[in-house]
N, C-alpha and C positions, 0 to 999 in steps of 0.2 A: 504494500500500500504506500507508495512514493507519488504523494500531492504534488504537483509543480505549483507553484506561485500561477502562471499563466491559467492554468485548469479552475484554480478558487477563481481568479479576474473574469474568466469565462462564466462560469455558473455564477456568477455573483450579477452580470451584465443578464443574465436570462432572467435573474431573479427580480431587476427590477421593474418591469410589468407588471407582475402580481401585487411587490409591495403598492406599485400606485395606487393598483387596487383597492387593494386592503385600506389604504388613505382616503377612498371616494368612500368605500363601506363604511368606515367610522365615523365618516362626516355625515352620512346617512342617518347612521344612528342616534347620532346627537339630534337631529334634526327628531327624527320619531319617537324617542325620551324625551323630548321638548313638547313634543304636540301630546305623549301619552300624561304626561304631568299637568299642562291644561284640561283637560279631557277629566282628572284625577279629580284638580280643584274644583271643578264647577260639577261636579256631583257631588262633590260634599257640599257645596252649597245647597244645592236643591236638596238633597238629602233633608238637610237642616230646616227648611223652608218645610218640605211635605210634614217633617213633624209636627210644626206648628200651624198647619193650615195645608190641605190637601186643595191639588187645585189643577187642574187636564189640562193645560198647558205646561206645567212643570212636570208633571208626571211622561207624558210624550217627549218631552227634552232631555229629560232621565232615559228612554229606554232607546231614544236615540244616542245618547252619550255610553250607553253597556253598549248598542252593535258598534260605536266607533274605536272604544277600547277594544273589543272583541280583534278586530281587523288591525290595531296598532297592534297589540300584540302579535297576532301571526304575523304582519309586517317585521318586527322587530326578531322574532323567532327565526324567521327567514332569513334577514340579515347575517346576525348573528350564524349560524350555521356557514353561512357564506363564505364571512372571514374566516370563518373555523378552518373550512375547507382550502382558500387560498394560503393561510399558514401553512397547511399539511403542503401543499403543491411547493410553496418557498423549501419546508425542510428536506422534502425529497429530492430537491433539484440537488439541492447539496450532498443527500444521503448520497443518492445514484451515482454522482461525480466521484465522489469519494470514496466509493467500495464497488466501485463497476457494476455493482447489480442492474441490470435492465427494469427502471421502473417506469419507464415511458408510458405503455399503459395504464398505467395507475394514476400517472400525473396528469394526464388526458385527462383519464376519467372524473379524476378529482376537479378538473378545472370546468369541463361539464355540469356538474353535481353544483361547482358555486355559482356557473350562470344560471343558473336552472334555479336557487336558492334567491339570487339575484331579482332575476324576473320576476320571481312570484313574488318577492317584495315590493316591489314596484307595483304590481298589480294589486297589493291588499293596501296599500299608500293612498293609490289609486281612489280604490271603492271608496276607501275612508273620508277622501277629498270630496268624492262627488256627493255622498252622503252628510258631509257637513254644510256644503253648498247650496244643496236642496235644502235643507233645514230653515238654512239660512232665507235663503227665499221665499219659504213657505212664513218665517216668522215675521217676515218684510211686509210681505201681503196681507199678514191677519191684521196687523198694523195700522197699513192701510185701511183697510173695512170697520176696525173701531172708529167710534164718534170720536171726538180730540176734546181731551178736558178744557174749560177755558185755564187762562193763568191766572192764578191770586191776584187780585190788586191789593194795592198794599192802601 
């Protein structure tokens, strides 16, 4: 097992791809830990609210805020799994280099497995986006169709 210097600078230059990767995934993730912590607060608000006074608008905003958690998390699951998988693809480039085992196939495979982890992330980001956005719209509307209180005069 005699490393050359050139063979690490080789497998080191293949590796950086993935890392980029793994840099897009994590900026990801902060991104869907940011929206799942909003998501978090404003049910305990309503939470809070239904105790004191039940009321079919809060309650509908509640049970679209569980489907939008629902979807950040398998977004964030999916994520998560992703860079799982691009770490393993980074350690094996090096494994392989380093003890000539042929894991070509495997690194394939594995870098498959994290677009595929990828995409479905994207796609449950996705839902979550269009289902907040409908929300949103529908609460814009009801809005509208309420009478408008006058304002205090002082």
């Amino acid at each position: 097992m005699n490393i050359q210097i050139s063979d690490i600078g080789h497998v080191i230059q293949l590796a950086i791809a993935p890392v980029f990767l793994l840099t897009g995934v994590a900026t990801k993730l902060t991104v869907l830990t940011n929206r799942l912590a909003r998501i978090i607060d404003r049910t305990r608000v309503l939470e809070d609210r239904l105790r004191l006074r039940s009321s079919a608008e809060d309650t509908s905003e509640l049970e679209t805020l569980y489907v939008r958690a629902h979807l950040i998390n398998t977004a964030i699951t999916s994520s998560t799994a992703c860079g799982l998988m691009v770490c393993l693809v980074i350690a094996l480039l090096f494994l392989g280099d380093t003890t000539n085992i042929p894991l070509d196939q495997y690194i394939a495979g594995l870098f498959v497995c994290a677009m595929i982890g990828l995409i479905s992330s994207f796609v449950y980001f996705l839902r979550e986006i269009f289902i907040a956005s409908r929300f949103m719209r529908m609460q814009h509307m009801l809005s509208l169709q309420q009478p408008r209180q006058p304002a205090p005069t002082e």
